[in-house]
N, C-alpha and C positions, 0 to 999 in steps of 0.2 A: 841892063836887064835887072840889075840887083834893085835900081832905083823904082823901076817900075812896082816889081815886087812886095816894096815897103808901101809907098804907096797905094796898092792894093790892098795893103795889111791895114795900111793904120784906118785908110778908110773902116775898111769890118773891123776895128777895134772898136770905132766910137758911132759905128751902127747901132741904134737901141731898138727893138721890136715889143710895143705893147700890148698884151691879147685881152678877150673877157675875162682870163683866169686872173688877171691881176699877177702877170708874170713879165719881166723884164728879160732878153735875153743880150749879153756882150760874148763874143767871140774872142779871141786873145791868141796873138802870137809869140812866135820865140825868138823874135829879135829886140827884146827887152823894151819894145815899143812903151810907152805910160800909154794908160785907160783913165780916161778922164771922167769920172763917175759925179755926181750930186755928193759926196760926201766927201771929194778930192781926187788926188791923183794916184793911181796902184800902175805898179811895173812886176810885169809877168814875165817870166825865164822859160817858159812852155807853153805852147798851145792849152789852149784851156775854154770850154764854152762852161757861161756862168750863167744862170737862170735865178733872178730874184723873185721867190713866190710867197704872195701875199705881202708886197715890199709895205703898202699903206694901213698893216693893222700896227699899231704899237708896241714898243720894247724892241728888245733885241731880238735877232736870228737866231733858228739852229743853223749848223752847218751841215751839209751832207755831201758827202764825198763819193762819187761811181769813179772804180780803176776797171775799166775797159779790158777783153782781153786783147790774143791775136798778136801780141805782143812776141812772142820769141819767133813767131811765124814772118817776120818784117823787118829786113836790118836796117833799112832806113823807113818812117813814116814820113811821106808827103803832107804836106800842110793842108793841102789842100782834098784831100782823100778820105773823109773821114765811115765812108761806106763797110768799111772793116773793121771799125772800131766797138759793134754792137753784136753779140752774138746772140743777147737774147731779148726779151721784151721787160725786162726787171727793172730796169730804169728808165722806163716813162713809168709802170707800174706803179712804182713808187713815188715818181715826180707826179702822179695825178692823184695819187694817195693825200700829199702833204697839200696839192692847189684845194681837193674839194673839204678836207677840214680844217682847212683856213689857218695851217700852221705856217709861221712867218717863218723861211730859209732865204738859205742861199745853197744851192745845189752848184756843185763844181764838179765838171767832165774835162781832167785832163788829158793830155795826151801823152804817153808815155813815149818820149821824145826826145833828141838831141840834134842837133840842128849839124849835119854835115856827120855826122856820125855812121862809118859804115859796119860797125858790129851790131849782135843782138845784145841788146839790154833789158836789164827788170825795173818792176817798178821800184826796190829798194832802192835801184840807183837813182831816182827820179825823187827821192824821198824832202831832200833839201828845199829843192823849187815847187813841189808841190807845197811843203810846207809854210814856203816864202811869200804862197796866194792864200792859206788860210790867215798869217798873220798880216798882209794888211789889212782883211777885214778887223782882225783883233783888233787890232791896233789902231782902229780909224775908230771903234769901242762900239761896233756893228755887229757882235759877234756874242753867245752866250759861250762862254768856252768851256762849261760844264754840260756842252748838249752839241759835240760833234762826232760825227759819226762817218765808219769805212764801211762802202759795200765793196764787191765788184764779182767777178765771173770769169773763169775760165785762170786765163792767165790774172786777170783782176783778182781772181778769188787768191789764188797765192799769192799774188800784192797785197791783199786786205790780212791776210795769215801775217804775212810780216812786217807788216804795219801794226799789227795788231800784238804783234812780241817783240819788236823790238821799239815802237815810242806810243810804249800805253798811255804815257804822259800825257797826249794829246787827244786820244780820243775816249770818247765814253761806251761803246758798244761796234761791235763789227758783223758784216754778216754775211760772208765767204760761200760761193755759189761754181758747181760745174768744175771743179779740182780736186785734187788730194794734201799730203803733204799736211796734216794736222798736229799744231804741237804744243806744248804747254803756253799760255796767252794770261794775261794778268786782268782781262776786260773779259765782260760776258759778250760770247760770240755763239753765233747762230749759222748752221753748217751746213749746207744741201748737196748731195751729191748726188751726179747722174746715172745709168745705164754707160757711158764711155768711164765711169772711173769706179776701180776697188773701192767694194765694200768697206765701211773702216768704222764700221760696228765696233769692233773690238778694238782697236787705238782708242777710240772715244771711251768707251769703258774705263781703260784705264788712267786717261787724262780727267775724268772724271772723281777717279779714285784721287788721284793729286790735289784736288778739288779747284779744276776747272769749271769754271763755270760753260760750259759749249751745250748746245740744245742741236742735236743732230738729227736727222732725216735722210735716207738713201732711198733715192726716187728711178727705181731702174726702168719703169715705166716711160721715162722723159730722155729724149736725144741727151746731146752734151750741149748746154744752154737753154734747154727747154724746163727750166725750175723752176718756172717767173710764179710756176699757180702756186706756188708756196708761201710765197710774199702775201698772204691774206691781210684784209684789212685789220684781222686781229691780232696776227703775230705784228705789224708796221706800228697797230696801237701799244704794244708792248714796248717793242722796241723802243721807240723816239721816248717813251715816257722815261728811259733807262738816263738819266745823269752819271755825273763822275763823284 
């Protein structure tokens, strides 16, 4: 069974789908399978779907990084399941944001995953092999590394918080969505919170006073995952312009 499995897998490893957006999509699993790409071979430690958007304009990529929530909600994820992994509509938003003004990425959806692993885990703990799929773009010299960037949502949004304080080194801007739990950060982050979570007006004040850079918004109007309308195409033009 396990054989069949891999097989299954490697097939959707080196499935490529190309649309009118000028977008490439590779699926990625966590049996350290290699992904055989046009610019060589990368080996992924997690589930991961990769979307290359606008691959054929010149230079290098930004990077963009969604941490998915639902995470402490699932002690094991399925590989094959990924119907749980989207709580809201912010990342296509975004992903159709970057196709229609023709910014060159690579957009990474990992899964917040360990393979046989029956406890809940966070994204912190997933931090290494996420980061192990940013650096083979680096490192294949695909990659701007002053223009990558953490979103995510729910449980994502506190993976993006501590992504975002504990390896500012890596990224240039974050934008933490549908959580709480805000704390001093070394990158400008961007903060939206819903109707399911405390107001945190006041935290933000004072991380502000410390001079955080954090741009906050408390949307009690919106379910918990319903923040997507915040992602304008002005605040995204902001953003993505934000380097390290």
């Amino acid at each position: 069974m396990k054989y069949i499995y891999l097989a299954i897998c490697a097939f959707m490893l080196v499935a490529c789908n190309t649309g009118k957006d000028k977008a490439t999509t590779e699926l990625c699993d966590s049996e350290k399978v290699g992904v055989v790409l046009p610019a060589g071979e990368f080996t992924y430690n997690l589930p991961c779907r990769v979307v290359h958007i606008n691959p054929d304009k010149p230079g290098k990529a930004i990077v963009w990084l969604w941490l998915h929530g639902g995470v402490r909600d699932y002690k094991k994820h399925d590989f094959f399941e990924f119907n749980h992994l989207d709580c809201c509509d912010a990342d296509e938003l975004i992903l159709q944001y970057l196709k229609d003004n023709g910014i060159k990425a690579i957009a990474l959806f990992p899964v917040c995953h360990k393979a046989n692993n029956p406890n809940p885990i966070t994204w912190i703990d997933c931090y290494d092999d996420v980061k192990h799929i940013i650096d083979d773009y680096v490192n294949k010299g695909l990659v701007d590394t002053d223009r990558i960037y953490v979103t995510g949502s729910s449980d994502g949004g506190r993976g993006t918080w501590d992504y975002a304080e504990h390896h500012p080194e890596t990224f240039a801007a974050a934008i933490a969505m549908s959580c709480s739990e805000p704390r001093k950060v070394d990158i400008p982050i961007y903060f939206f919170g819903t109707k399911d979570e405390l107001d945190c007006n006041e935290e933000i004040a004072a991380l502000v006073k410390q001079g955080v850079n954090v741009k906050y918004k408390y949307c009690p109007e919106y379910k918990h995952g319903g923040d997507a309308a915040e992602c304008t195409p002005e605040l995204l033009q902001e953003f993505f312009s934000i380097t390290k």
